[in-house]
Backbone bond lengths (Angstrom), bond angles and torsions (degrees), N, CA, C in turn:
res aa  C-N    CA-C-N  psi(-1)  N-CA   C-N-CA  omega(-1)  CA-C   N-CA-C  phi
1 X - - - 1.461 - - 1.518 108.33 -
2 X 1.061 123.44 137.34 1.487 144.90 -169.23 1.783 102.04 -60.17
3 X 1.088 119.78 138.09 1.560 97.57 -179.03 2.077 102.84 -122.86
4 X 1.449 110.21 147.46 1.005 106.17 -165.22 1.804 109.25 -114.79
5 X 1.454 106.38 142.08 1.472 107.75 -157.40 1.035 90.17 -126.46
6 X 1.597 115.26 129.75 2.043 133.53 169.57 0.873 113.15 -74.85
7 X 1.517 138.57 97.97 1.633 125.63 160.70 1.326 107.71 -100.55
8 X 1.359 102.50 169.32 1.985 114.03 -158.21 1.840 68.82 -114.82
9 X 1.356 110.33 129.62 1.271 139.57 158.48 2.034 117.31 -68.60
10 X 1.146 125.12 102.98 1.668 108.66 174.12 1.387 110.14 -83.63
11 X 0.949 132.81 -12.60 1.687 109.12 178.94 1.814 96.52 -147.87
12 X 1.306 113.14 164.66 1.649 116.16 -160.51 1.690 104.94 -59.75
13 X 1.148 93.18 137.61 1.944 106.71 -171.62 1.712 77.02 -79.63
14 X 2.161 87.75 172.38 1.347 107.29 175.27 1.567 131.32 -75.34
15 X 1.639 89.05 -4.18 1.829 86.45 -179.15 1.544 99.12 -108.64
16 X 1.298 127.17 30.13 1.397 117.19 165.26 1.749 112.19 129.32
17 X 1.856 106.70 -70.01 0.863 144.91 -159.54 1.908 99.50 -30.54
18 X 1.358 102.03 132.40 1.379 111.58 172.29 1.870 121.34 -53.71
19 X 1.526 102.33 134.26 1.617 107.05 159.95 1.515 126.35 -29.12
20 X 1.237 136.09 97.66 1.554 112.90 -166.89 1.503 106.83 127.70
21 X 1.463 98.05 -52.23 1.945 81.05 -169.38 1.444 116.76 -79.17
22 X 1.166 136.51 157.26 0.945 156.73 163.23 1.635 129.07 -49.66
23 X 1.477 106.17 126.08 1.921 92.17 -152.86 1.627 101.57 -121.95
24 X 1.149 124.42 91.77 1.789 113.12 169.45 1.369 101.55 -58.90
25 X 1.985 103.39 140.92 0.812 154.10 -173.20 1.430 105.18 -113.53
26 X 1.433 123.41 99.44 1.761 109.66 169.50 1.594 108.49 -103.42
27 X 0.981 104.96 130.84 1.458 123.61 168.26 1.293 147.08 -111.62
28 X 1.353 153.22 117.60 1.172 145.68 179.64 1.461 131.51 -25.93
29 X 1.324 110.94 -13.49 1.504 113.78 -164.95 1.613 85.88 -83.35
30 X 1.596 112.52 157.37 1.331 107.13 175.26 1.695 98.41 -84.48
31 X 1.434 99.66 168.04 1.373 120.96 -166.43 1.890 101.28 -60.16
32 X 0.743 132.57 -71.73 1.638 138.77 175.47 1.562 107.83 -36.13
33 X 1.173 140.16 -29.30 1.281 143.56 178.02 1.311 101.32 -65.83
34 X 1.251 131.14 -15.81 1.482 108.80 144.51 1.428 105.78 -147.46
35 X 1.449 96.38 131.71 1.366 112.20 -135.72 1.837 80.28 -98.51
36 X 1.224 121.25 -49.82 1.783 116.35 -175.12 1.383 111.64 -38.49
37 X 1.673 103.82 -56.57 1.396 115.55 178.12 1.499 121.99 -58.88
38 X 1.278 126.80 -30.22 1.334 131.74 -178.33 1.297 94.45 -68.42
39 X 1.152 129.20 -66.00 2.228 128.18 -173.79 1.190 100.06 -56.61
40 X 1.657 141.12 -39.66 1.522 133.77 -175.74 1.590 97.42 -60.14
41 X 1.474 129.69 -28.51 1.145 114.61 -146.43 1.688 90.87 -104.40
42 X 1.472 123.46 -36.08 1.464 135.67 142.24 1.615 120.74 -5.30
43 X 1.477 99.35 -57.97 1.371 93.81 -154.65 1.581 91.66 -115.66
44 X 1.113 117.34 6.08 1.515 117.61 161.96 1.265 137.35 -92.47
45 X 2.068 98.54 -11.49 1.158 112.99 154.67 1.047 120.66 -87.21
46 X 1.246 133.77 -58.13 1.651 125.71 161.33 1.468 108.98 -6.37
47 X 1.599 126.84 -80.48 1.384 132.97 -157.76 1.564 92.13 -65.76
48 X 1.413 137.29 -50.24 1.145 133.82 -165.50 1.983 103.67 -65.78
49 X 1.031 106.97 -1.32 1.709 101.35 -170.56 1.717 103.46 -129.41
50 X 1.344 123.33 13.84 1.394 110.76 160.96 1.510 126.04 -78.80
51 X 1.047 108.91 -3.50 1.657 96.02 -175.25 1.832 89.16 -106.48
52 X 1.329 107.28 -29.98 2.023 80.78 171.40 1.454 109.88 -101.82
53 X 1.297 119.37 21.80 1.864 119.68 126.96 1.086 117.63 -53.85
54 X 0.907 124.25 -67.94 1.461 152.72 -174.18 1.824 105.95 -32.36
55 X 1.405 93.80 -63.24 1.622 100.79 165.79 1.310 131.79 -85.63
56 X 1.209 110.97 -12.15 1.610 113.06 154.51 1.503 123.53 -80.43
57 X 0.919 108.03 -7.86 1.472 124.26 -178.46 1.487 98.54 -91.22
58 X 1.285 138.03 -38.10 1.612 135.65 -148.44 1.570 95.62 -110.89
59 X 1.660 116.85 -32.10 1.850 104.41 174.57 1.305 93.12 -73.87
60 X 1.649 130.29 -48.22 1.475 107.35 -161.06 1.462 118.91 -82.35
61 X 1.616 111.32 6.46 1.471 83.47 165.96 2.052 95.72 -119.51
62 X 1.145 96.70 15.67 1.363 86.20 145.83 1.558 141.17 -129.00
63 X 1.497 108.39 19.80 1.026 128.88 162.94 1.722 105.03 -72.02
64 X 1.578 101.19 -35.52 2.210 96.94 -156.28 1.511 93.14 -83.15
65 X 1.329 113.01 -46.08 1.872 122.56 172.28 1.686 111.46 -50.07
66 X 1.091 131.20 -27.58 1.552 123.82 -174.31 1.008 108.03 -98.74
67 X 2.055 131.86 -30.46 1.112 116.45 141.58 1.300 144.20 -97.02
68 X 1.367 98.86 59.88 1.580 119.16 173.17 1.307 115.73 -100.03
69 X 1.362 141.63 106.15 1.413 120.30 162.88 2.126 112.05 -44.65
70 X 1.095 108.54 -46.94 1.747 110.25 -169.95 1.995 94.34 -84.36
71 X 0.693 108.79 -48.40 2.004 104.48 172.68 1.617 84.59 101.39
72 X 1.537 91.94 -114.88 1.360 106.94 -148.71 1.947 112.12 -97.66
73 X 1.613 83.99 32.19 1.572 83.49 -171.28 1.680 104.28 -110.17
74 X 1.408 103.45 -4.10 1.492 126.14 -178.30 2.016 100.80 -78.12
75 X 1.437 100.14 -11.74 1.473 102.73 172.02 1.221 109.96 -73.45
76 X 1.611 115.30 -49.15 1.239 127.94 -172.19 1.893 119.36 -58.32
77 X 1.432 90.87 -61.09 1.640 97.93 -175.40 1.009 137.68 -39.98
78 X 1.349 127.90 -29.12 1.543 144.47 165.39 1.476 109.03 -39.38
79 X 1.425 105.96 -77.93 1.702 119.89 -168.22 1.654 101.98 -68.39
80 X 1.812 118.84 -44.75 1.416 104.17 -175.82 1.463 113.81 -55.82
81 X 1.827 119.47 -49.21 1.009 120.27 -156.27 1.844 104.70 -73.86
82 X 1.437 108.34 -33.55 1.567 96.49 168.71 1.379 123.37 -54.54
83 X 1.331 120.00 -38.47 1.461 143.38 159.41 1.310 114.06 -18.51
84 X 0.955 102.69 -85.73 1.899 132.75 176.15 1.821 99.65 -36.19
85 X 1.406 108.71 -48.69 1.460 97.52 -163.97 1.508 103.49 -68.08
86 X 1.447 108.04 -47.86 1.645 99.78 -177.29 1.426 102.05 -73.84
87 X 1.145 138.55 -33.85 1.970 113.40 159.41 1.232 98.78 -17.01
88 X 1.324 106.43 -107.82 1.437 128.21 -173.78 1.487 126.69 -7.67
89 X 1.613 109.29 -60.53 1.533 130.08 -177.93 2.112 86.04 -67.97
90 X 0.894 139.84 -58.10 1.105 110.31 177.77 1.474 130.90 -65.05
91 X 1.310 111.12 -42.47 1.503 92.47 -176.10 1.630 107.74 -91.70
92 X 1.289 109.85 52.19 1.426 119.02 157.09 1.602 97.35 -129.43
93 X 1.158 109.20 1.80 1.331 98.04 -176.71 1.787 142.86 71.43
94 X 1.589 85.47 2.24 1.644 121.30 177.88 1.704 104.36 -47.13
95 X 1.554 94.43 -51.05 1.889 97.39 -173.35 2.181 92.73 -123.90
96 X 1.367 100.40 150.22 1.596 93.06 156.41 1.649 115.24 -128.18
97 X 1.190 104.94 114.85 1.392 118.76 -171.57 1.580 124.90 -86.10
98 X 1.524 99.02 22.21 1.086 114.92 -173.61 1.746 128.60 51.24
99 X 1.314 110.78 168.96 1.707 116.34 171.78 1.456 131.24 -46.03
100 X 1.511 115.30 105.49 1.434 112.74 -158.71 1.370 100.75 -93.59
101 X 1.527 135.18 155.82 1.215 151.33 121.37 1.907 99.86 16.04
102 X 1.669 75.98 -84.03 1.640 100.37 -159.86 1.549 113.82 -109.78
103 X 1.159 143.12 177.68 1.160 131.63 -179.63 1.336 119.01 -60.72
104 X 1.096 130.54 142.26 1.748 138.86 -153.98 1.789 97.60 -57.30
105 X 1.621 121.14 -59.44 1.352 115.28 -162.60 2.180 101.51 -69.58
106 X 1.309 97.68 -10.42 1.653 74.94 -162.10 1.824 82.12 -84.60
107 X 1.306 122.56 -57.24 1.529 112.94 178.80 1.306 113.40 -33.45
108 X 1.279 153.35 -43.93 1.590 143.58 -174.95 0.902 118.60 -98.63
109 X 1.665 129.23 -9.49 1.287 127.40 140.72 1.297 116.34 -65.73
110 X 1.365 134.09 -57.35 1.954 115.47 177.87 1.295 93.56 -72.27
111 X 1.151 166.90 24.38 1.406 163.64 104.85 1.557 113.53 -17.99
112 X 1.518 107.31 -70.79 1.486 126.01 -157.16 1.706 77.23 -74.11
113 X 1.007 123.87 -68.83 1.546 117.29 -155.09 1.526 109.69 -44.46
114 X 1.684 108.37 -51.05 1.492 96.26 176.23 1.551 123.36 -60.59
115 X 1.114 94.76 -21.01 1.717 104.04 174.50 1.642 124.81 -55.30
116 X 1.520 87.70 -47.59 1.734 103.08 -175.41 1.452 84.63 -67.42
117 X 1.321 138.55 -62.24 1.429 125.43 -127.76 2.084 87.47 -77.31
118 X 1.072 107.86 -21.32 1.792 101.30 -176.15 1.749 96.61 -68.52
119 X 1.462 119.16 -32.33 1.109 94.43 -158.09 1.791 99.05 -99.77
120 X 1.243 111.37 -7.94 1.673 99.88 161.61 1.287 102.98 -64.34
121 X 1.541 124.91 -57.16 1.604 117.35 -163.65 1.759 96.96 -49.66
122 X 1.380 129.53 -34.48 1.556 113.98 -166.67 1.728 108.15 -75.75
123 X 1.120 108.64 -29.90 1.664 121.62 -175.44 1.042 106.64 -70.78
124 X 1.134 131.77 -34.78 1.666 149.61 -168.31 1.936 111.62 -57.21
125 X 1.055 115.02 -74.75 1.501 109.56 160.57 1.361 126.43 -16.72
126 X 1.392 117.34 -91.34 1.172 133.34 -164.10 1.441 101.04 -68.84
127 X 1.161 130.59 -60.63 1.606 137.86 166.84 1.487 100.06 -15.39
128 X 1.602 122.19 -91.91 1.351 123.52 167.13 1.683 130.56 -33.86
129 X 1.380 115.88 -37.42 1.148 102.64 174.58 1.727 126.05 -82.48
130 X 1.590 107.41 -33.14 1.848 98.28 139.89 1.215 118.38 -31.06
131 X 1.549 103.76 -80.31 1.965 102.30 -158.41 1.727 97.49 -48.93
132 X 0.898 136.51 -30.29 1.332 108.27 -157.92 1.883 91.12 -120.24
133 X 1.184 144.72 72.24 1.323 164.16 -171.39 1.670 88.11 -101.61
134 X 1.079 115.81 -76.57 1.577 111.83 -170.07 1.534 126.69 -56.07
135 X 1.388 112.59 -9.75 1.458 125.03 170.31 1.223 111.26 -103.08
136 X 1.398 126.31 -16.12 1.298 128.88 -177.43 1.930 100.37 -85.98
137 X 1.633 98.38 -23.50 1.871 96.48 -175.27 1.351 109.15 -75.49
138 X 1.456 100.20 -46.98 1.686 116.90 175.65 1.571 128.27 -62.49
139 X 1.359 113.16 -49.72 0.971 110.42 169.70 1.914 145.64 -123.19
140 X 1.277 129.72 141.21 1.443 121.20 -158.51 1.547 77.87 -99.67
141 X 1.979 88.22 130.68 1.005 135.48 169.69 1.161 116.36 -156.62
142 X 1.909 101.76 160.48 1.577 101.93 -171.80 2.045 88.35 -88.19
143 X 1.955 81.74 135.76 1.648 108.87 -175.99 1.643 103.17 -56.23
144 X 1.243 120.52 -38.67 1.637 123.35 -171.52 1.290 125.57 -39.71
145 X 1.673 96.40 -47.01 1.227 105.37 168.75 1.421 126.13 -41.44
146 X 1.159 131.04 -49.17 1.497 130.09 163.70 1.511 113.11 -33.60
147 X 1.272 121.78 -55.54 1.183 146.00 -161.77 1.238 113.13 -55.52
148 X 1.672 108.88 -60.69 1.056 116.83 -173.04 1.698 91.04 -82.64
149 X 0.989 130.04 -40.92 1.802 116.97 177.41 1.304 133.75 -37.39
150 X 1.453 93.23 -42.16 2.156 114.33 156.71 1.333 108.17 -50.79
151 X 1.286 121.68 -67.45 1.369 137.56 -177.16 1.701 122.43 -36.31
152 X 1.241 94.44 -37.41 1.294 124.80 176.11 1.404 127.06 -65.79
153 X 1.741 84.58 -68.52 1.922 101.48 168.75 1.299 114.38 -36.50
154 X 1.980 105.77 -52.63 1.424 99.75 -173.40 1.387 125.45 -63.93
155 X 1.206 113.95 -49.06 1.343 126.73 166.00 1.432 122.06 -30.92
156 X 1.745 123.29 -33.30 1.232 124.23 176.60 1.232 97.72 -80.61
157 X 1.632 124.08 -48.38 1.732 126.27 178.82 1.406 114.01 -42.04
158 X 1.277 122.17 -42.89 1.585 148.37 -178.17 1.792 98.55 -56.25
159 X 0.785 109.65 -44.18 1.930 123.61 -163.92 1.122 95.21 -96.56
160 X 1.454 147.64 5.88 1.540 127.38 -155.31 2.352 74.20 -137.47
161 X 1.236 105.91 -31.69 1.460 107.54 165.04 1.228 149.11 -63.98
162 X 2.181 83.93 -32.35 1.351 94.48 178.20 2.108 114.08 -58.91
163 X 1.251 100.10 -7.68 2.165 106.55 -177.10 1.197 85.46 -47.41
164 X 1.281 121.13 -66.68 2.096 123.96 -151.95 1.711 82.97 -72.46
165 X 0.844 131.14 -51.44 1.904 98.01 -158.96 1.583 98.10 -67.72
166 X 1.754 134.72 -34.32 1.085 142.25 174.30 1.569 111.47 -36.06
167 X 1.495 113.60 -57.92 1.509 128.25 178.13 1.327 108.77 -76.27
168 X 1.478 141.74 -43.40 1.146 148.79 151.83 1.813 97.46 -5.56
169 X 1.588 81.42 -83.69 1.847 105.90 -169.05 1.904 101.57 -37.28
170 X 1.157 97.96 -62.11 1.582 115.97 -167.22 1.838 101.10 -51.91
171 X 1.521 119.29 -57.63 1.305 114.46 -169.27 1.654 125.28 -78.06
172 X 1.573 96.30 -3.31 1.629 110.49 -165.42 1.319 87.54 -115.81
173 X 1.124 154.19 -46.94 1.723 165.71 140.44 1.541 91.84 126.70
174 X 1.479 106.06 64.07 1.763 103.91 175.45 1.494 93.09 -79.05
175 X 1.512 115.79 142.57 1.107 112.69 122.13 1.663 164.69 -26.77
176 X 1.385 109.31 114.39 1.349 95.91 -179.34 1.465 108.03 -113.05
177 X 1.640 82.83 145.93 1.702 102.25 -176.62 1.444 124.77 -107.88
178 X 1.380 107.12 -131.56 1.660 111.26 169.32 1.265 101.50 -118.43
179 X 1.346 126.41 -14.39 1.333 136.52 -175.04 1.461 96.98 -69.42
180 X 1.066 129.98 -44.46 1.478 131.15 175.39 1.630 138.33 -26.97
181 X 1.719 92.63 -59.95 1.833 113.37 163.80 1.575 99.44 -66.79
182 X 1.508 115.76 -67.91 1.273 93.63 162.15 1.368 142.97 -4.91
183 X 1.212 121.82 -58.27 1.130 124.45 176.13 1.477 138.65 -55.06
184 X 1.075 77.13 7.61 2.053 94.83 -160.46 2.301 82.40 -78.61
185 X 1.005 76.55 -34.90 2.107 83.00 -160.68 1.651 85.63 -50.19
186 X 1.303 113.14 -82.16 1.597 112.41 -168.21 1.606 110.56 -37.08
187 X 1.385 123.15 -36.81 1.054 120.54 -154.76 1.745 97.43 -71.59
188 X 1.081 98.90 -48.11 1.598 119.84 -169.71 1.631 105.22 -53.15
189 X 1.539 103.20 -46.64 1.568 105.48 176.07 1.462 131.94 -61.57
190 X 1.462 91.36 -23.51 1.881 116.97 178.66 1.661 93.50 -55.62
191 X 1.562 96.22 -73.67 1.737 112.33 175.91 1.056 124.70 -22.43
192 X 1.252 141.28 -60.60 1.235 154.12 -139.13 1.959 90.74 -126.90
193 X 1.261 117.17 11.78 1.494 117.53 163.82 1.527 105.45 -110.88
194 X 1.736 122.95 -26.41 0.903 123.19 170.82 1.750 120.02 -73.15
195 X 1.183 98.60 -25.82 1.758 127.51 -164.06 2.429 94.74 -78.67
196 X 1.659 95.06 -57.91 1.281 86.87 168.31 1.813 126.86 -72.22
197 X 1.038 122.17 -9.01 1.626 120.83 173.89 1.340 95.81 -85.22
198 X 1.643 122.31 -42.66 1.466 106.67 -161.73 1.669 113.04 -78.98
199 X 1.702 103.71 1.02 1.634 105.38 178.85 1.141 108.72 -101.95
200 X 1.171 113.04 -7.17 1.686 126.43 155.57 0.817 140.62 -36.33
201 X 1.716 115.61 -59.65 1.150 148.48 -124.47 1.736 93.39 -129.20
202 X 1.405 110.54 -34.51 1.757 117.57 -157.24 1.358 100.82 -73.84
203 X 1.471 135.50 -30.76 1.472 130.58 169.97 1.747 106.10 -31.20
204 X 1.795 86.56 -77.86 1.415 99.57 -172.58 1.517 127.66 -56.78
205 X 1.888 106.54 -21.95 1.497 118.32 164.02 1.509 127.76 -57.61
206 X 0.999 89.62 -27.79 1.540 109.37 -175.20 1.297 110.59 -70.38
207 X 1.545 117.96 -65.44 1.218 120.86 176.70 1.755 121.57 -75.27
208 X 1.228 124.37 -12.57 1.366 128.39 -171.08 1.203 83.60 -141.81
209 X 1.567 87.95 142.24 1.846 109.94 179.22 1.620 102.15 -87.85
210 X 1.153 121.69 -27.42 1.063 140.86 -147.62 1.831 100.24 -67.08
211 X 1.147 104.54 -47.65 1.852 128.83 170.08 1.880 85.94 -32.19
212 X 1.310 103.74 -80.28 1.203 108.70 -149.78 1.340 114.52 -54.01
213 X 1.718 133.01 -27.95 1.118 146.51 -173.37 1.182 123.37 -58.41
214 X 1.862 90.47 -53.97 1.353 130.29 -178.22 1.407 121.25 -58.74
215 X 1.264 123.38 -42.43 1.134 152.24 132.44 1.440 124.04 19.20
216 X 1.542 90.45 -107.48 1.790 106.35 138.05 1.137 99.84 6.99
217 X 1.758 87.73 -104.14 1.690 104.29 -159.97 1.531 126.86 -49.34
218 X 1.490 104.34 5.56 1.917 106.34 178.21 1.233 110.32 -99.64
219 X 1.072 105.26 -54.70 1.843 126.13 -179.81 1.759 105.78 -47.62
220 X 1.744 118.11 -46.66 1.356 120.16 170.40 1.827 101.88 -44.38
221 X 1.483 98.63 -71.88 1.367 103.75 -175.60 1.446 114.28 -34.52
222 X 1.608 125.35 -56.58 1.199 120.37 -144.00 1.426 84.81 -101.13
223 X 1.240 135.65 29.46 1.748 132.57 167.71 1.720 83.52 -88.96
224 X 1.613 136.16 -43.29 1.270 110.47 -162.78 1.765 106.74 -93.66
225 X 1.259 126.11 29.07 1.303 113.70 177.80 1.638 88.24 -126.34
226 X 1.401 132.07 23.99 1.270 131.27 162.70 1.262 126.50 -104.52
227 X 1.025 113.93 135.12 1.881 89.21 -162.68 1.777 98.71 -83.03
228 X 1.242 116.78 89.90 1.601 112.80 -177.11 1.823 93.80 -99.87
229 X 1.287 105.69 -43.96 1.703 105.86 -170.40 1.986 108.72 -100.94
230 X 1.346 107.42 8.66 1.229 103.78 -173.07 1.654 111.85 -144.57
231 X 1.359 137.12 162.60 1.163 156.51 -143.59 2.308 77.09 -91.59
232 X 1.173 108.82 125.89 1.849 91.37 149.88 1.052 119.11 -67.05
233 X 1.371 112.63 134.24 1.379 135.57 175.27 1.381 117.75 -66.98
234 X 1.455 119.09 127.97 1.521 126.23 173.67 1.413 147.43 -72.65
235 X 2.275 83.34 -26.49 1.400 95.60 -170.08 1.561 106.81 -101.07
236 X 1.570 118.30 163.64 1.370 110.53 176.74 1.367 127.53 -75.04
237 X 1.053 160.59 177.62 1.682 97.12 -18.76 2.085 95.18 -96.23
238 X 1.036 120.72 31.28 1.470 118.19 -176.08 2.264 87.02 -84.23
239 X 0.862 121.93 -33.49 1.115 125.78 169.90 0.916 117.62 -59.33
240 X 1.574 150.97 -30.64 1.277 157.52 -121.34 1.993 90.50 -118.70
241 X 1.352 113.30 -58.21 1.403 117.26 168.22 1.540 129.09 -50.15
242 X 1.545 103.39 -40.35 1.455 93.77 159.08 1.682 124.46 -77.93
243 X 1.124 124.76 -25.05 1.176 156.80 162.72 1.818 99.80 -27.66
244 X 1.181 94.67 -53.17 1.541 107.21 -166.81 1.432 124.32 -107.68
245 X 1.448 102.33 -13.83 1.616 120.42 162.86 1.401 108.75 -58.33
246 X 1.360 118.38 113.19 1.520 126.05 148.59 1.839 122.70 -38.42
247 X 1.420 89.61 -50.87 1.451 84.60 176.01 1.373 130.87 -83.97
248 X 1.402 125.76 -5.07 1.242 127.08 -166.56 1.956 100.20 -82.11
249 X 1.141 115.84 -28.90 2.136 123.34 -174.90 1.420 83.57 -52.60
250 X 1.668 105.20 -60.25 1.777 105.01 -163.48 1.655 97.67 -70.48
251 X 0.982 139.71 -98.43 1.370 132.34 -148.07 1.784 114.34 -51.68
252 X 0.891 138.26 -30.06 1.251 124.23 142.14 1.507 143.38 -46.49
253 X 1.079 101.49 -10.05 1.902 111.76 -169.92 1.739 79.24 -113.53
254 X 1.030 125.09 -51.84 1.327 113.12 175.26 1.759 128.74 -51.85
255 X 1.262 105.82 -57.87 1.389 118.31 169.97 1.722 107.94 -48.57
256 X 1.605 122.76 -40.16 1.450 137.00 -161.03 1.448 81.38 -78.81
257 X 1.193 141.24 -62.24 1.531 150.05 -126.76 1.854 90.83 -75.76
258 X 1.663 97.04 -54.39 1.422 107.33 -178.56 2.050 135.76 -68.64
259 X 1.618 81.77 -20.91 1.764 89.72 179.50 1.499 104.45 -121.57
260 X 1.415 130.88 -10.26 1.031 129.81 158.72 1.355 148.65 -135.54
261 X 1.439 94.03 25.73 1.516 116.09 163.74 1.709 112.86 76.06
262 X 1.544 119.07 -13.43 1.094 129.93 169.15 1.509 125.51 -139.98
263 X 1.726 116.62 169.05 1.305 108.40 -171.43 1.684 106.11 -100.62
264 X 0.869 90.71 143.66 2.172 86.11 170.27 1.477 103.59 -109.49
265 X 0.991 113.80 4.40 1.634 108.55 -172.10 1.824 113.72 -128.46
266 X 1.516 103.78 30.65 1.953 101.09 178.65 1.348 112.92 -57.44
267 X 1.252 135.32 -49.14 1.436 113.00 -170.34 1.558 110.97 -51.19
268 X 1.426 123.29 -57.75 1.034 129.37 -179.60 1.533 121.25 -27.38
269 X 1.535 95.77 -72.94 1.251 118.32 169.24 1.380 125.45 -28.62
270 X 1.467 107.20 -50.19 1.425 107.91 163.16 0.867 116.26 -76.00
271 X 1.069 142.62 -7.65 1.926 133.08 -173.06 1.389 88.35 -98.81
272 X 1.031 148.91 -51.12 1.388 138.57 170.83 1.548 114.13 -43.20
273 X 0.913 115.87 -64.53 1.505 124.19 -171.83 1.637 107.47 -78.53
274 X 0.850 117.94 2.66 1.772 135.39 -169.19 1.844 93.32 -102.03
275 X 1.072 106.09 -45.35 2.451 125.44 -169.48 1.744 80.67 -83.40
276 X 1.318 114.36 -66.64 1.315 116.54 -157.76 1.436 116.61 -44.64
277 X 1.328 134.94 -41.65 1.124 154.32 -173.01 0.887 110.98 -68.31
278 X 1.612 116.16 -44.52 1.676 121.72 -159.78 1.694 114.09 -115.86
279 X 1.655 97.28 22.45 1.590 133.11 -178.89 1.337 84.17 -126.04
280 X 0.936 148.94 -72.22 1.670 117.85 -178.82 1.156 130.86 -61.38
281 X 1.520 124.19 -17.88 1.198 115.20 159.82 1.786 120.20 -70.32
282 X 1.547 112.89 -4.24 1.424 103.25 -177.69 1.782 88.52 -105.76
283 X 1.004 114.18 -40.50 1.731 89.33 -159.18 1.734 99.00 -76.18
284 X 1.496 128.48 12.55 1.527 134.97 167.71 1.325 94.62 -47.97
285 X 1.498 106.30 -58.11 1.844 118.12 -134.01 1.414 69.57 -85.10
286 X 1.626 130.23 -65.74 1.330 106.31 -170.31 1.804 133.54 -21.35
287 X 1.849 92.09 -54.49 1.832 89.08 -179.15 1.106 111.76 -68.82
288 X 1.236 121.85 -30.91 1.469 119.96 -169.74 1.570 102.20 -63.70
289 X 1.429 102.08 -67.47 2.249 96.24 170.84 1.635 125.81 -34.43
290 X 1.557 93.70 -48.17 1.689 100.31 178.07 1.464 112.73 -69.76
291 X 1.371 140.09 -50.43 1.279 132.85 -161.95 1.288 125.59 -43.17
292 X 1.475 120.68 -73.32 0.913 101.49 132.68 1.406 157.33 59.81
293 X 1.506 125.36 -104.38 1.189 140.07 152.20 2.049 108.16 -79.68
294 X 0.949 107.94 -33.26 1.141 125.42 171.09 2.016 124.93 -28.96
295 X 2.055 78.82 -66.92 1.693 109.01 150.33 1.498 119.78 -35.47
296 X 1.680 86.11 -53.87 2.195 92.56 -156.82 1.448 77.22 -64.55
297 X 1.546 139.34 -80.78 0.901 133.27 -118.23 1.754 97.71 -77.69
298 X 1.092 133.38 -25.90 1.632 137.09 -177.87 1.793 97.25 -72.56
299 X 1.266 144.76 -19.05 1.067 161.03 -130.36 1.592 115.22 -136.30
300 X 1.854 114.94 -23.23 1.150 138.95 163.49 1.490 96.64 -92.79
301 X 1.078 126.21 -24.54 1.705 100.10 -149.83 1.967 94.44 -108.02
């Protein structure tokens, strides 16, 4: 892929363009052949694309809310109604989820919620870069913006959730601590673990529907090898799955942070959020390489 280099122009170029502005340069060399310039141009799109985050973020979540008959209660239903089932399945005794912390319904309710919000952050990518295919053909813009617009969405979804952990707290009379604000860190790491699989995944989403279907059907699966409705397991090999779950370091230190004021799980935690970090800096360069062709091919079809 051709890689494109910003030079600051000092006196008026030949096609017009004012003293001062800023002039891409596309070139044949592929983009990685210079590797300084590729991150200058990285992180200059980022800053150059928050304020039309900002507005892609505010039609689409007020485009989905205005045509909602229920609005903002379609935030809620996901995590309550998963909620409710494991209520139920336990105190019938259907499943035993062993000795909780805190009382059984308030643990699998802030459970399910952190759950949903991992799996908006994973939907979030690819989701957005469909809906908006025809602005991405038409018009050059910095790609981030999407990115950070997902990021965003969730974050408002995240805040419109915090009501049920609010009532949670209030009807169960949890305590609040310091572990609480705290919590924002795990939560954030969940995000941006959902945010790196779903930038993963959006190459191949893009071009095969099949990603997106498929999807679904993994995330169902891998909701029961997380401990969202159950105690983590100690013994082998039922241990071995959480063991190896990405998401379980984050949503456990989160859930712990929030009902019991501390984490039992830091090493983890950091090794998750330690990969996570330094997995979004690779699948970046990925979207940025893929898009791209990404365009042509959404743009052919």
């Amino acid at each position: 892929m051709s890689a494109v280099r910003i030079t600051e122009p000092t006196q008026i170029a030949s096609d017009g363009s004012p003293p001062g502005e800023p002039v891409a340069v596309y070139t044949p060399d592929p983009a990685l052949r210079h590797p300084f310039e590729f991150a200058a141009n990285m992180a200059r799109d980022v800053a150059a694309s928050r304020e039309l985050a900002w507005r892609l973020m505010v039609r689409d979540i007020s485009a989905r809310y205005r045509q909602s008959v229920l609005g903002f209660v379609w935030a809620f239903l996901p995590p309550i109604a998963t909620a409710l089932v494991f209520i139920f399945l336990n105190r019938q005794q259907v499943i035993n989820a062993g000795e909780t912390a805190v009382p059984y319904p308030a643990y699998v309710m802030i459970g399910t919620v952190l759950w949903q919000t991992f799996i908006d952050a994973l939907n979030a990518p690819l989701r957005l870069v469909v809906q908006n295919r025809s602005m991405l053909a038409k018009i050059n813009f910095p790609r981030e913006a999407l990115i950070l617009s997902g990021i965003g969405q969730v974050l408002f979804d995240f805040l419109i959730k915090l009501v049920i952990i609010a009532v949670v707290f209030v009807v169960f009379g949890l305590r609040l601590t310091w572990g609480v604000p705290l919590a924002i860190f795990p939560i954030l790491a969940l995000i941006l673990l959902g945010t790196l699989i779903g930038l993963f995944l959006t190459p191949l989403g893009v071009l095969y529907t099949d990603i997106a279907s498929g999807l679904a059907i993994f995330t169902s699966l891998w909701f029961f090898v997380t401990p969202v409705a159950y105690n983590p397991p100690d013994r082998w090999p039922f241990s071995l799955l959480v063991d190896v779950n990405p998401v379980s370091p984050a949503l456990v230190a989160a859930r712990d942070l929030l009902t019991m004021g501390a984490m039992s799980n830091m090493r983890p935690f950091l090794i998750v959020t330690a990969l996570t970090l330094g997995g979004m800096l690779v699948v970046w360069v990925v979207y940025r390489l893929s898009i791209p062709i990404l365009i042509e091919k959404m743009s052919a079809s």
